[in-house]
PDB file as gemmi writes it, atoms N, CA and C in Angstrom:
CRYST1    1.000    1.000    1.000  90.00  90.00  90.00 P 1                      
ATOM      1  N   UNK A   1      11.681  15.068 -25.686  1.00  0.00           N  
ATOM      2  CA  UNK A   1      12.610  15.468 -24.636  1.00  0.00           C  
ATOM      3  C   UNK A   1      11.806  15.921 -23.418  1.00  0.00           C  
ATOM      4  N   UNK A   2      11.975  15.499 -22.204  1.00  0.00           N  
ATOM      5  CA  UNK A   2      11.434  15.763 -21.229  1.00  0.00           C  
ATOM      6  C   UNK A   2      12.203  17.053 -20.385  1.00  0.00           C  
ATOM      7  N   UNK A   3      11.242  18.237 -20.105  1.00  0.00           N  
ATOM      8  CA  UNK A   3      11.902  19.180 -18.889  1.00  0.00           C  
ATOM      9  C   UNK A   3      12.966  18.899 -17.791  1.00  0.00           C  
ATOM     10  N   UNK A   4      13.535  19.335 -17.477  1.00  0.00           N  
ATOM     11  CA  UNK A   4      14.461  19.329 -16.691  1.00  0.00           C  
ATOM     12  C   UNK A   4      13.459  19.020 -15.566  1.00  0.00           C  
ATOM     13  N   UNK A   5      12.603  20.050 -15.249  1.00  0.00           N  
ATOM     14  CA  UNK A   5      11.909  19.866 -13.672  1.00  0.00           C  
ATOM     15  C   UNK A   5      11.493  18.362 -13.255  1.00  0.00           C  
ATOM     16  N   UNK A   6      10.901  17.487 -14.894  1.00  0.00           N  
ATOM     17  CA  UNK A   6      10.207  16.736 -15.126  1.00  0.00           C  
ATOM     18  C   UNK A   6      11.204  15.611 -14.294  1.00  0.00           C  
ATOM     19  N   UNK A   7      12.675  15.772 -15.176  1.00  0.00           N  
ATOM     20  CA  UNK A   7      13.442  14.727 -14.836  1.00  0.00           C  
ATOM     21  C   UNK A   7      14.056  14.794 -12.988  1.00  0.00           C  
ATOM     22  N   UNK A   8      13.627  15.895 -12.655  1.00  0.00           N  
ATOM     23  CA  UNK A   8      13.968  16.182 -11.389  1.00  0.00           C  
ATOM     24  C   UNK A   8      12.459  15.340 -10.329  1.00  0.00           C  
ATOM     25  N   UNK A   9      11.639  15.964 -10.780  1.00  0.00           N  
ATOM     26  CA  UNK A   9      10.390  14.923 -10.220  1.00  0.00           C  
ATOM     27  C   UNK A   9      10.596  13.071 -10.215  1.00  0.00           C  
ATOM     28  N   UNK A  10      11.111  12.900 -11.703  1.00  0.00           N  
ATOM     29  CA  UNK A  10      11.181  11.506 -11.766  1.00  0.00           C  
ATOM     30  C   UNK A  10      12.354  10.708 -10.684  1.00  0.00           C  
ATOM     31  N   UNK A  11      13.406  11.661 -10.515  1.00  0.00           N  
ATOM     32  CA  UNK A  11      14.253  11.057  -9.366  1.00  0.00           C  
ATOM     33  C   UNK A  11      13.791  11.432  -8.089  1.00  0.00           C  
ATOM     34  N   UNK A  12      13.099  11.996  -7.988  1.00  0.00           N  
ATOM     35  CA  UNK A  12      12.477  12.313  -6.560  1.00  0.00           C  
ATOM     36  C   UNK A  12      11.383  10.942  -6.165  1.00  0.00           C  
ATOM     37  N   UNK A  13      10.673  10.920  -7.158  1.00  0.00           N  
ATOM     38  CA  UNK A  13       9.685   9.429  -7.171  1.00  0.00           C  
ATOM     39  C   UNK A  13      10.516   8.440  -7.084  1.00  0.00           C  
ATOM     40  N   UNK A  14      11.768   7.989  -7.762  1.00  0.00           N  
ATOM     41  CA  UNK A  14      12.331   6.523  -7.778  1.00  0.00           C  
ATOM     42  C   UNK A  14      13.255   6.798  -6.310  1.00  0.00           C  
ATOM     43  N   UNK A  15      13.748   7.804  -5.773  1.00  0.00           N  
ATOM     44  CA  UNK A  15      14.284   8.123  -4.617  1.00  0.00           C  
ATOM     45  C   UNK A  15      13.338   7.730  -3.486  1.00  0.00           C  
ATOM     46  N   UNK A  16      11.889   7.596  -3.432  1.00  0.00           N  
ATOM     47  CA  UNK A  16      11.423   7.867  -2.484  1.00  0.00           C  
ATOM     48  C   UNK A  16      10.765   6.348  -2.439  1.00  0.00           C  
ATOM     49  N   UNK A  17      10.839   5.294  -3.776  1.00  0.00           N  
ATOM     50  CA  UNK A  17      10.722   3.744  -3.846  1.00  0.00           C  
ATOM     51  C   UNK A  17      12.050   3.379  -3.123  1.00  0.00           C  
ATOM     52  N   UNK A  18      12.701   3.612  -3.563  1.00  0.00           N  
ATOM     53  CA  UNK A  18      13.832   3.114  -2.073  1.00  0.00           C  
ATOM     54  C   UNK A  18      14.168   3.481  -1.240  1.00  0.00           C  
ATOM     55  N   UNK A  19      13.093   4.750  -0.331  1.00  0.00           N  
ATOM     56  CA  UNK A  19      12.594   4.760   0.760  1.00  0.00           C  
ATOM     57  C   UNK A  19      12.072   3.453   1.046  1.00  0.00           C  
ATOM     58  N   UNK A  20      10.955   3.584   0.584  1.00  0.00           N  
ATOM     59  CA  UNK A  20      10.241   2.438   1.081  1.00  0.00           C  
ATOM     60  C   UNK A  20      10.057   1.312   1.095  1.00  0.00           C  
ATOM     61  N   UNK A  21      11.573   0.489  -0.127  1.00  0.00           N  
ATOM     62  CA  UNK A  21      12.316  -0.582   0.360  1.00  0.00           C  
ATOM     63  C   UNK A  21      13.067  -0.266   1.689  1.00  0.00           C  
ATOM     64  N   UNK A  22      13.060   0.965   2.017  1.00  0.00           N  
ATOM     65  CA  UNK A  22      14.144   0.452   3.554  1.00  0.00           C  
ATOM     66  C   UNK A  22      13.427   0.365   4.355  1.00  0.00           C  
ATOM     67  N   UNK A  23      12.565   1.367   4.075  1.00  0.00           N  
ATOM     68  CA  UNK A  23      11.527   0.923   5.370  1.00  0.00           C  
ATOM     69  C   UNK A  23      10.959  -0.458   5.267  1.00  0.00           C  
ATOM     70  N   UNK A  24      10.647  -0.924   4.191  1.00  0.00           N  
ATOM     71  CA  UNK A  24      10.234  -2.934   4.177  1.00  0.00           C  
ATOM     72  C   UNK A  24      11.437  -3.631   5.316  1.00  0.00           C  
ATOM     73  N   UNK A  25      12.555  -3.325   4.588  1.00  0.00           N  
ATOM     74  CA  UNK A  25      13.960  -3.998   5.478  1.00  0.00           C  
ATOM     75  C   UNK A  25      13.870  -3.728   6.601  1.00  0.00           C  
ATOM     76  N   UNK A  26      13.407  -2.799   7.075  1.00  0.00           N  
ATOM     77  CA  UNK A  26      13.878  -1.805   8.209  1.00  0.00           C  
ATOM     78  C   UNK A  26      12.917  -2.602   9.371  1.00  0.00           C  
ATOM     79  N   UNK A  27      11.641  -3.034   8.565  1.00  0.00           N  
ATOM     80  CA  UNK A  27      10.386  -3.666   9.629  1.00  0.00           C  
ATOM     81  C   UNK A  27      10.456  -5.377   9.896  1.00  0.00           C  
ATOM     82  N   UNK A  28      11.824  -5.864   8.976  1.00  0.00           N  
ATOM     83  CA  UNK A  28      12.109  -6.936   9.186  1.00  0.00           C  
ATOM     84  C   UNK A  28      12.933  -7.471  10.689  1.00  0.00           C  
ATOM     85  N   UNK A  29      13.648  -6.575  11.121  1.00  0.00           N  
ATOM     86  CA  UNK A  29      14.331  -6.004  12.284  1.00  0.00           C  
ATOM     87  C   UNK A  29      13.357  -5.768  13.585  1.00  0.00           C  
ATOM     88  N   UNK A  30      14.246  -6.280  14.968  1.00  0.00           N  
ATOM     89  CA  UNK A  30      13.079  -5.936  16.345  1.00  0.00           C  
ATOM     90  C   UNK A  30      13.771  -4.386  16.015  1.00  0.00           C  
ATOM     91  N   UNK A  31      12.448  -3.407  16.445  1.00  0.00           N  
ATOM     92  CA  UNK A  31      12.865  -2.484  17.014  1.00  0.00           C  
ATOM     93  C   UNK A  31      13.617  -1.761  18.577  1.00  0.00           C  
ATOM     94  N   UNK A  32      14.848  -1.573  18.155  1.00  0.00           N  
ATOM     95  CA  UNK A  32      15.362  -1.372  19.401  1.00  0.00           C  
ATOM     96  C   UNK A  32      16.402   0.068  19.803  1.00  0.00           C  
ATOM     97  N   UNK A  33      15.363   0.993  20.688  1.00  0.00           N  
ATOM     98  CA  UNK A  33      15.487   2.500  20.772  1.00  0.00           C  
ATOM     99  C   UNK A  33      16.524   2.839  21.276  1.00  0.00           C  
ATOM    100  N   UNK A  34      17.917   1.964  21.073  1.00  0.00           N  
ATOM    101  CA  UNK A  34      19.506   2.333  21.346  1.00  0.00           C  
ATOM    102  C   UNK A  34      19.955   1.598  20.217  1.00  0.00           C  
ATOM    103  N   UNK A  35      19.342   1.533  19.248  1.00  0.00           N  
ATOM    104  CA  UNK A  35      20.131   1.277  18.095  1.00  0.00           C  
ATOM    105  C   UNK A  35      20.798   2.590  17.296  1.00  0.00           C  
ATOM    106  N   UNK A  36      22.618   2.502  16.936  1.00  0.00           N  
ATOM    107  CA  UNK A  36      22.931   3.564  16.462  1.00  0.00           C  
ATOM    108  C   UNK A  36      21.725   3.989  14.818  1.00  0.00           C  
ATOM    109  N   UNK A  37      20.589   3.080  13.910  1.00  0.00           N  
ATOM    110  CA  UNK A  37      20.128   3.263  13.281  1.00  0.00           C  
ATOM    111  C   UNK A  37      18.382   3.837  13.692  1.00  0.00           C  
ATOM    112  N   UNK A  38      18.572   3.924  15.131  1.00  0.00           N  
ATOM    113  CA  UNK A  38      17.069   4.419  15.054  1.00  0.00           C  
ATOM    114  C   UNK A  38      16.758   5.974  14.493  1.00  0.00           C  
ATOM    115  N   UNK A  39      17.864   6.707  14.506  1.00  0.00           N  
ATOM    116  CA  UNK A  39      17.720   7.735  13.922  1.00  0.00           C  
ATOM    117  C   UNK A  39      17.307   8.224  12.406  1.00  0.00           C  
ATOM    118  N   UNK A  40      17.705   7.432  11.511  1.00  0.00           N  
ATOM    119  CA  UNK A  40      17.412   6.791  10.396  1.00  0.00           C  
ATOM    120  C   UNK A  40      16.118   6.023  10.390  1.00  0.00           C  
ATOM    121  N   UNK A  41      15.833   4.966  11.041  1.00  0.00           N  
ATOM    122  CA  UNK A  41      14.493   4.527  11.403  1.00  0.00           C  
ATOM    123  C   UNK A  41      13.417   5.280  11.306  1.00  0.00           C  
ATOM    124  N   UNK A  42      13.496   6.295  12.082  1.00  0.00           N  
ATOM    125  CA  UNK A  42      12.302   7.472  12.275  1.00  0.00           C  
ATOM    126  C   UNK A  42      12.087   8.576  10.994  1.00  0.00           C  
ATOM    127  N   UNK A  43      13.416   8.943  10.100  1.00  0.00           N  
ATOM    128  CA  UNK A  43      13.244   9.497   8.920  1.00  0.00           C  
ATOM    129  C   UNK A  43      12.671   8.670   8.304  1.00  0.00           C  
ATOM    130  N   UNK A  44      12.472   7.526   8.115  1.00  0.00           N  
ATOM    131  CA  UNK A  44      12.577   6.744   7.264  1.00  0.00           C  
ATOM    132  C   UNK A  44      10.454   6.328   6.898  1.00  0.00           C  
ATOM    133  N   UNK A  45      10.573   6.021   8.617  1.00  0.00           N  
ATOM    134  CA  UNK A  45       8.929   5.706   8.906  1.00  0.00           C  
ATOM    135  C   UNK A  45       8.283   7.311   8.868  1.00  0.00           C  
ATOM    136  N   UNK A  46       8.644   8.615   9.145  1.00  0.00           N  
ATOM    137  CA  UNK A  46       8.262   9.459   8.898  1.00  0.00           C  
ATOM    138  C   UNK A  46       8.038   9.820   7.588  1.00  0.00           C  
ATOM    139  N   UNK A  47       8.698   9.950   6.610  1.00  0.00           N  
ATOM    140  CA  UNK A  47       8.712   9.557   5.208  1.00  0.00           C  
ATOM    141  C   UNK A  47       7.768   9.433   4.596  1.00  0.00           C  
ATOM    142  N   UNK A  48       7.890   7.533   5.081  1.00  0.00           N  
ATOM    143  CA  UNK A  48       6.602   6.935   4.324  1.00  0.00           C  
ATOM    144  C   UNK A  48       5.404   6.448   4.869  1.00  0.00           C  
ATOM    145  N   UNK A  49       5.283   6.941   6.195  1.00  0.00           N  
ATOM    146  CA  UNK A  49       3.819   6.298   6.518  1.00  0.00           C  
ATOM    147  C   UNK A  49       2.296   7.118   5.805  1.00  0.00           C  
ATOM    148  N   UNK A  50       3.096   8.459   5.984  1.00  0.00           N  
ATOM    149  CA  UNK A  50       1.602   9.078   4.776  1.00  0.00           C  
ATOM    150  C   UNK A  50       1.218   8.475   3.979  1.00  0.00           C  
ATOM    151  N   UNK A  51       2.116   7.500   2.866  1.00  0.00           N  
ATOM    152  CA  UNK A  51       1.695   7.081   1.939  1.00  0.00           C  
ATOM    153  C   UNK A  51       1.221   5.254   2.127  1.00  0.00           C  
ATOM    154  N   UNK A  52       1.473   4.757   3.438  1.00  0.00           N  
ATOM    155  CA  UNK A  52       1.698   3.588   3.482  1.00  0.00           C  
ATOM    156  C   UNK A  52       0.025   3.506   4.340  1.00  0.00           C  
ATOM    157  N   UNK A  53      -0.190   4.689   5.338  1.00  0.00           N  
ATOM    158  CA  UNK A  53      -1.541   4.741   6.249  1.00  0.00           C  
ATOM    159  C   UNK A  53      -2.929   4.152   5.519  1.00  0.00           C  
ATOM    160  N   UNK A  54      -2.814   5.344   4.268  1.00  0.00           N  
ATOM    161  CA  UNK A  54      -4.142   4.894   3.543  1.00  0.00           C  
ATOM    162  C   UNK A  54      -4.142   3.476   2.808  1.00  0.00           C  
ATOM    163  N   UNK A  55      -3.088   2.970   2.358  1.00  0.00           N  
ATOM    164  CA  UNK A  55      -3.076   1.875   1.749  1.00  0.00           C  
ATOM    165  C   UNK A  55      -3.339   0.496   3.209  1.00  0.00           C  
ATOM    166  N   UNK A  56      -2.671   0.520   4.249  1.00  0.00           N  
ATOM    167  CA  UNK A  56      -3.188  -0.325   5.382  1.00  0.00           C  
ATOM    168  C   UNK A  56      -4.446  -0.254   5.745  1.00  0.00           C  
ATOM    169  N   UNK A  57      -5.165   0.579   5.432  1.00  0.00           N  
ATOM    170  CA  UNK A  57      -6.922   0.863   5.697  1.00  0.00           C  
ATOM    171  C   UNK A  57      -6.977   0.353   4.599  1.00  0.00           C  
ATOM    172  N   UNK A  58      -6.801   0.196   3.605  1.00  0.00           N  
ATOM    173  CA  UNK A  58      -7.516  -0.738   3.008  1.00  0.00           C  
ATOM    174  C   UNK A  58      -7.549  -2.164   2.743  1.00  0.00           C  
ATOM    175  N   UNK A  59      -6.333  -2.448   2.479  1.00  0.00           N  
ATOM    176  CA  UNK A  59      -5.380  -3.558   2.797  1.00  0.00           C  
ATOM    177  C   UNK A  59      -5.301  -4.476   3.620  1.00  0.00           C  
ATOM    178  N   UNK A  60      -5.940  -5.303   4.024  1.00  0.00           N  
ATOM    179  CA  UNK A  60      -5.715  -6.290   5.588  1.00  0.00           C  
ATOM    180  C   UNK A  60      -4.027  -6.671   5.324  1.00  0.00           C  
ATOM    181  N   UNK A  61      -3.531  -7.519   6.353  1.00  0.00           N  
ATOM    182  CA  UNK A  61      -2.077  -8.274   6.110  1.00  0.00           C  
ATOM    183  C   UNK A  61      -2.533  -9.470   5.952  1.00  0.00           C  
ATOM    184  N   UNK A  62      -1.910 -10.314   5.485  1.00  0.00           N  
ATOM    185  CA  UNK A  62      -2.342 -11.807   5.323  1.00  0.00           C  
ATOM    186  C   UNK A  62      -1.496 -12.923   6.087  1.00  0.00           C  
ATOM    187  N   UNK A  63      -1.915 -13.079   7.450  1.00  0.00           N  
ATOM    188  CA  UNK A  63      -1.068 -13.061   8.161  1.00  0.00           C  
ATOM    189  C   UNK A  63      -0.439 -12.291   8.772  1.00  0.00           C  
ATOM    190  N   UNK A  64       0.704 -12.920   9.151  1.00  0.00           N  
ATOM    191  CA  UNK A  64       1.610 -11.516   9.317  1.00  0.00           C  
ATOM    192  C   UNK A  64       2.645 -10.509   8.635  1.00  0.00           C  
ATOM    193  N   UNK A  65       2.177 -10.620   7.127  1.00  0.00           N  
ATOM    194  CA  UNK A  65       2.528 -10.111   6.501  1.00  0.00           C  
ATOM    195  C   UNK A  65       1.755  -9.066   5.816  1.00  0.00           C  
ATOM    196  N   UNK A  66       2.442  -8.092   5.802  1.00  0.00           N  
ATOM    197  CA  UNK A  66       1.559  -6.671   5.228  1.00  0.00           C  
ATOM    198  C   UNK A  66       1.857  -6.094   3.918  1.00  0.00           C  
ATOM    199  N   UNK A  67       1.183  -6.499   2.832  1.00  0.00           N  
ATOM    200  CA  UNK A  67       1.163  -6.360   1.345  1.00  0.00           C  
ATOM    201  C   UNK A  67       0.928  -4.915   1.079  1.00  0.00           C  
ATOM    202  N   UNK A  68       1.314  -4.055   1.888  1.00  0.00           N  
ATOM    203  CA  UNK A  68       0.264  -2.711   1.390  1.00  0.00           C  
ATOM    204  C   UNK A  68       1.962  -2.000   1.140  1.00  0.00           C  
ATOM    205  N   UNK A  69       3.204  -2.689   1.415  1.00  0.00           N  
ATOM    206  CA  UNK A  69       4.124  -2.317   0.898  1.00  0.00           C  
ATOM    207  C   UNK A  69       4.297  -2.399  -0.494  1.00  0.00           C  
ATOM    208  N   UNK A  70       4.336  -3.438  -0.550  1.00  0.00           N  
ATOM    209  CA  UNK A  70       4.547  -3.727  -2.305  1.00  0.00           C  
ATOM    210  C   UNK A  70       3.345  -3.061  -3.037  1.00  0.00           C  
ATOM    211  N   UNK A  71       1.932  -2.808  -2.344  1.00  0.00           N  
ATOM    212  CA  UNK A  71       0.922  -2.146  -3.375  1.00  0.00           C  
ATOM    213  C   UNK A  71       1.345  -0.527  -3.274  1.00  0.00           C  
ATOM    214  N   UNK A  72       1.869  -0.214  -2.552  1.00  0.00           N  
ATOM    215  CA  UNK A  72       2.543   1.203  -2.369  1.00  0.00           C  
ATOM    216  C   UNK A  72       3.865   1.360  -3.529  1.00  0.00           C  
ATOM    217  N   UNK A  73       4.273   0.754  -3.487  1.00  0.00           N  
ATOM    218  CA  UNK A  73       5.467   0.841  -4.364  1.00  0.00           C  
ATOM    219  C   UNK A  73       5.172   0.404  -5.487  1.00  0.00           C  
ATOM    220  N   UNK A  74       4.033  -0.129  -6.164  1.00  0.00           N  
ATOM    221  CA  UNK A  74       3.617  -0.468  -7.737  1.00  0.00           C  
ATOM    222  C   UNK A  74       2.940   0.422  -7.598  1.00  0.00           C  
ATOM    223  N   UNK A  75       2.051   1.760  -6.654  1.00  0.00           N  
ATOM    224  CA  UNK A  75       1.085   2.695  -7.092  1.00  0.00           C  
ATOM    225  C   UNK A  75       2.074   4.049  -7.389  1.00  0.00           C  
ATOM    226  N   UNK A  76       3.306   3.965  -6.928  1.00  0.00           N  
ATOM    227  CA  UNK A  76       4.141   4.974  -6.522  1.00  0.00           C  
ATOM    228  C   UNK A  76       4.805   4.858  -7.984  1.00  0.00           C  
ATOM    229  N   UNK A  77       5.636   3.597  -7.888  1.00  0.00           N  
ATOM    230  CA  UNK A  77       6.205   3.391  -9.714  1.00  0.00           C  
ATOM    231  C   UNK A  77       5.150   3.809 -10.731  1.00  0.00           C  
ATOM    232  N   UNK A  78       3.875   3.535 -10.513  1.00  0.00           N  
ATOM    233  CA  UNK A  78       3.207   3.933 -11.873  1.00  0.00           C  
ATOM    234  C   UNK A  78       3.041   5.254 -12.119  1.00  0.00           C  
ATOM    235  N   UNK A  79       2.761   5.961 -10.807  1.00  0.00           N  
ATOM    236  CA  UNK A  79       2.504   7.428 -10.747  1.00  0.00           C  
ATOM    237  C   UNK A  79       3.954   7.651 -11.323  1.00  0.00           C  
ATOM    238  N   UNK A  80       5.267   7.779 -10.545  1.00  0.00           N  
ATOM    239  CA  UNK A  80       6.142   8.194 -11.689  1.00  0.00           C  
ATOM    240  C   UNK A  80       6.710   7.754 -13.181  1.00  0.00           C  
ATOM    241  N   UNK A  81       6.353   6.718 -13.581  1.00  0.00           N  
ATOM    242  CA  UNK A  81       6.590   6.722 -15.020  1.00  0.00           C  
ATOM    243  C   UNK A  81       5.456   6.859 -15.661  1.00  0.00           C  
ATOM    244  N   UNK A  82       3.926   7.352 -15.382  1.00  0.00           N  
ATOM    245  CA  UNK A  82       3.058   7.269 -16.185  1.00  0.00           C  
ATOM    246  C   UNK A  82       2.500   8.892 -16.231  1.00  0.00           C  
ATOM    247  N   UNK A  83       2.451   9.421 -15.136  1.00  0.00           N  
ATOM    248  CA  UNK A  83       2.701  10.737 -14.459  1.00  0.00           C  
ATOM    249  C   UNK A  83       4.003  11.864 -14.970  1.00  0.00           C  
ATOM    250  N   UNK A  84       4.484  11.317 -13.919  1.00  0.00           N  
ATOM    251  CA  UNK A  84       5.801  12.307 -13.838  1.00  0.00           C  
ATOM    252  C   UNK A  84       6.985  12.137 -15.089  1.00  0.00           C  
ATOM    253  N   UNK A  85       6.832  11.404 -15.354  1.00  0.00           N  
ATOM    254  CA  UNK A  85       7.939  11.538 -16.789  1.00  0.00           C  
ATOM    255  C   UNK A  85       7.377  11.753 -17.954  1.00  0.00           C  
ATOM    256  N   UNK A  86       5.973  11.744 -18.200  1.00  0.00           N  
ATOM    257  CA  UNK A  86       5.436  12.508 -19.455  1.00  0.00           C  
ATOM    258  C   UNK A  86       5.273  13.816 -19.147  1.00  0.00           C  
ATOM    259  N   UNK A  87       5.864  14.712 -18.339  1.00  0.00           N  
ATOM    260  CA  UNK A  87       5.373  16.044 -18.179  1.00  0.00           C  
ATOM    261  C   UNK A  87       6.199  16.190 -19.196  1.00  0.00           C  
ATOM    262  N   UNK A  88       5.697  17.141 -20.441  1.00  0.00           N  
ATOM    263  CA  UNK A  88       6.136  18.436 -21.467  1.00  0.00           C  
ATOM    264  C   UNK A  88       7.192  19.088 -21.306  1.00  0.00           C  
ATOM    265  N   UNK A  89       7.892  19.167 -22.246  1.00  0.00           N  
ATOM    266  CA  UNK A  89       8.687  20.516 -22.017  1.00  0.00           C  
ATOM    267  C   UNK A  89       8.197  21.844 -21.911  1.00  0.00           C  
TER     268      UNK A  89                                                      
END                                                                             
């Protein structure tokens, strides 16, 4: 049986992977600073660029496509089910 806190961490981690599917969606879009969603936009890139910065330094895009999303979100999934849901009661 896993802690309560534990299971509270684990939705905080899968909450914060679909952050950063919106932000994927979100960069598919021109940006445009009278959109009623830029407000959302900016939570969104505020969010996740901490976690997205270090992975683009390492990461080239291939093309014009930037893989350091999807390696963000398989480093993020593993940390919470390999991590955060074995914490103890």
């Amino acid at each position: 049986m896993f802690a309560p806190s534990s299971n509270f961490l684990v939705i905080i981690g899968e909450l914060y992977v679909v952050v950063l599917f919106i932000r994927a969606v979100l960069s598919w879009f021109p940006y445009d600073p009278s959109s009623p969603l830029n407000p959302v936009r900016k939570v969104v890139f505020t969010l996740t660029e901490p976690v997205l910065a270090p992975f683009r330094r390492i990461i080239p895009p291939i093309g014009m496509i930037d893989i350091s999303f999807l390696v963000a979100i398989i480093v993020v999934e593993m940390f919470v089910r390999l991590v955060l849901a074995r914490i103890p009661v």
